[in-house]
C-alpha positions as CSV (number, residue, x, y, z in Angstrom):
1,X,0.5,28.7,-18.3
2,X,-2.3,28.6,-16.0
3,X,-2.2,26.5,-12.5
4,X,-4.4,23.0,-13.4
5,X,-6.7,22.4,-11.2
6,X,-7.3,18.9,-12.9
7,X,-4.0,17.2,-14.0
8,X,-4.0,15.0,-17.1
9,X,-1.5,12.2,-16.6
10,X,0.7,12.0,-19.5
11,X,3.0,9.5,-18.6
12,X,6.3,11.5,-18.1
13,X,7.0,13.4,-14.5
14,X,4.8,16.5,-15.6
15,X,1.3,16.6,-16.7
16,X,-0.2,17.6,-20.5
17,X,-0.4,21.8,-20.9
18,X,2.9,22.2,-18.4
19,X,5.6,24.4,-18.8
20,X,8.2,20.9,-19.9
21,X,5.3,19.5,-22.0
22,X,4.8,22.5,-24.2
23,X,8.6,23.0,-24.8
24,X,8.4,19.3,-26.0
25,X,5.3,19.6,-28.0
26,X,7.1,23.1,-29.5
27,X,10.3,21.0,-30.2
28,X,8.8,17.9,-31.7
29,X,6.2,20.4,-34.2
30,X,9.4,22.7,-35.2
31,X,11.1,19.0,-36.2
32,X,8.4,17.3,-38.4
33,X,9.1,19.0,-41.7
34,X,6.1,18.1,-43.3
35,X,4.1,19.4,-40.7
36,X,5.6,23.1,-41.1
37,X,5.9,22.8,-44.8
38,X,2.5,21.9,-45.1
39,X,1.3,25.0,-43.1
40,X,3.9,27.1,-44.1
41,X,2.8,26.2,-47.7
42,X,-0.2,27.9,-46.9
43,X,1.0,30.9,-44.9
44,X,-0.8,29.8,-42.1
45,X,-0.1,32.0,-39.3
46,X,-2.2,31.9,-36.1
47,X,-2.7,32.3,-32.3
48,X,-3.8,28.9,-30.9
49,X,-4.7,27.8,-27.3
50,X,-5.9,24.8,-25.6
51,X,-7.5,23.8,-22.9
52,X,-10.5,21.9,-20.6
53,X,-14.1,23.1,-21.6
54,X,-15.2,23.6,-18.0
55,X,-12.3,26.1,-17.4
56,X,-12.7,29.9,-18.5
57,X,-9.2,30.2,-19.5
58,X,-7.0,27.9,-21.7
59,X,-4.1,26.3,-20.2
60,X,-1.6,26.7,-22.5
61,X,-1.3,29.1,-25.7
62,X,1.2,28.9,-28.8
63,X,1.8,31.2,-31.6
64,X,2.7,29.4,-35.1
65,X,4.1,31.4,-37.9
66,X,3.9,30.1,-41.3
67,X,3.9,26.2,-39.7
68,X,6.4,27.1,-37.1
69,X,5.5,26.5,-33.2
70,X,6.8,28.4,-30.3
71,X,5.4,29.2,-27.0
72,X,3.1,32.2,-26.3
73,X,4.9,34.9,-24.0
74,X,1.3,36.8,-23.8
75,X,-2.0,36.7,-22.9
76,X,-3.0,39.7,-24.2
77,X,-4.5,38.7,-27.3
78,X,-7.7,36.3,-27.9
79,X,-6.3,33.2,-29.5
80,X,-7.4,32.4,-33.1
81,X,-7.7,29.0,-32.4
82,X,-9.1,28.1,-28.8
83,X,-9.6,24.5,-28.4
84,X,-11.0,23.0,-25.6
85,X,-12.1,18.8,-25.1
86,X,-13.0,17.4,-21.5
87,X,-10.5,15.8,-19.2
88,X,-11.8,12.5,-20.3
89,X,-11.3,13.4,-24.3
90,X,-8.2,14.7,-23.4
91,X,-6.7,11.3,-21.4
92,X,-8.2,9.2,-23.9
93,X,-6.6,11.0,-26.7
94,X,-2.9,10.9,-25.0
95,X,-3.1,7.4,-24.8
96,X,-4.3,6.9,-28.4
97,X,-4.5,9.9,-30.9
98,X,-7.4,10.4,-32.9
99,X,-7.9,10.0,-36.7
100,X,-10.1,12.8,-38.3
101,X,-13.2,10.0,-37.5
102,X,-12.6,10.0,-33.4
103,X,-12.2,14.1,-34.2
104,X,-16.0,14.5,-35.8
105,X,-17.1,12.2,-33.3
106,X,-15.9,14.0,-30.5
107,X,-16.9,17.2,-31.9
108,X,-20.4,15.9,-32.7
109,X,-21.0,15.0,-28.7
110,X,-19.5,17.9,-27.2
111,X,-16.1,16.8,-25.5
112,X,-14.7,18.9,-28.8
113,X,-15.2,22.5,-29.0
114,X,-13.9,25.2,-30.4
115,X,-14.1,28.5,-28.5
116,X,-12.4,30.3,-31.3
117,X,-12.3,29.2,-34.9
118,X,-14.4,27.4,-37.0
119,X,-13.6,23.4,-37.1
120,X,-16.3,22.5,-39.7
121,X,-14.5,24.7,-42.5
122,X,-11.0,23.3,-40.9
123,X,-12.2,19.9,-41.1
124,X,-13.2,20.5,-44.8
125,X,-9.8,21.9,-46.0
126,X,-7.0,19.4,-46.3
127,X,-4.6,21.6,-46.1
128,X,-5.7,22.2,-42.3
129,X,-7.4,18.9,-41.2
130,X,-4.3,17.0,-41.8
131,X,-2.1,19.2,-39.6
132,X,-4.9,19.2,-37.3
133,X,-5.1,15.5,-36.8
134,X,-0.7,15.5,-36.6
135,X,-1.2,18.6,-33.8
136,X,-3.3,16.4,-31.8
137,X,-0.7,13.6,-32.4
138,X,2.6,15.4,-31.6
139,X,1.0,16.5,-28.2
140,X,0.2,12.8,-27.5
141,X,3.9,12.1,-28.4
142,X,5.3,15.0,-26.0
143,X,3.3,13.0,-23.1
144,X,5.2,9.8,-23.9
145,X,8.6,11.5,-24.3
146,X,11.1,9.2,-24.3
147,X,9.0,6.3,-25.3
């Protein structure tokens, strides 16, 4: 995990991409069943990182194999998935998640991009918007932990 030089307020005692958040965020993923079956149905295996758009590296990384999260131990490897939103995007999404409408629009202005990985075919493909739109959802719920 890199050192934020913005913080993004989530609500608990830590801030969204630190250390406590992820192991939360990895915790909550590995507990919603559907959510791994889903991508485990489709053997979806994958490097993925977030992050701000104005900052070179991502903040936090995660490697999920067939649907499973866990915390990336290396930086070594491009992520598949690099997704990065503003501060703003990211704030407003922690207080509310998006549906897959708020995600197009978002993506459509620019406070959504994808530095690796291609979120118009995602989008398209049920089998990955819908896990999409939960991802975004569980790390909103690992900001309010405990709520």
């Amino acid at each position: 995990m890199s050192e934020p030089v913005v913080a993004i307020e989530c609500g608990h005692s830590d801030d969204l991409f630190s250390e406590a958040w992820a192991e939360r965020l990895v915790q909550a993923w590995n507990h919603d069943a559907a959510l791994v079956s889903a991508l485990g149905g489709i053997g979806f295996t994958a490097r993925v990182a977030f992050g701000l758009i104005d900052e070179e590296a991502p903040r936090c990384r995660f490697f999920i194999d067939r649907g499973r999260l866990a915390q990336a131990d290396s930086v070594d490897r491009a992520p598949d998935w690099d997704v990065r939103a503003t501060a703003e995007q990211w704030a407003e999404w922690m207080a509310a998640p998006p549906g897959l409408l708020s995600l197009g629009m978002a993506y459509a202005s620019g406070s959504l991009q994808f530095r690796h990985g291609d979120y118009i075919t995602m989008i398209k493909n049920p089998a990955m918007a819908g896990p999409f739109v939960k991802c975004i959802e569980l790390m909103a719920r690992s900001c309010r932990h405990g709520q």
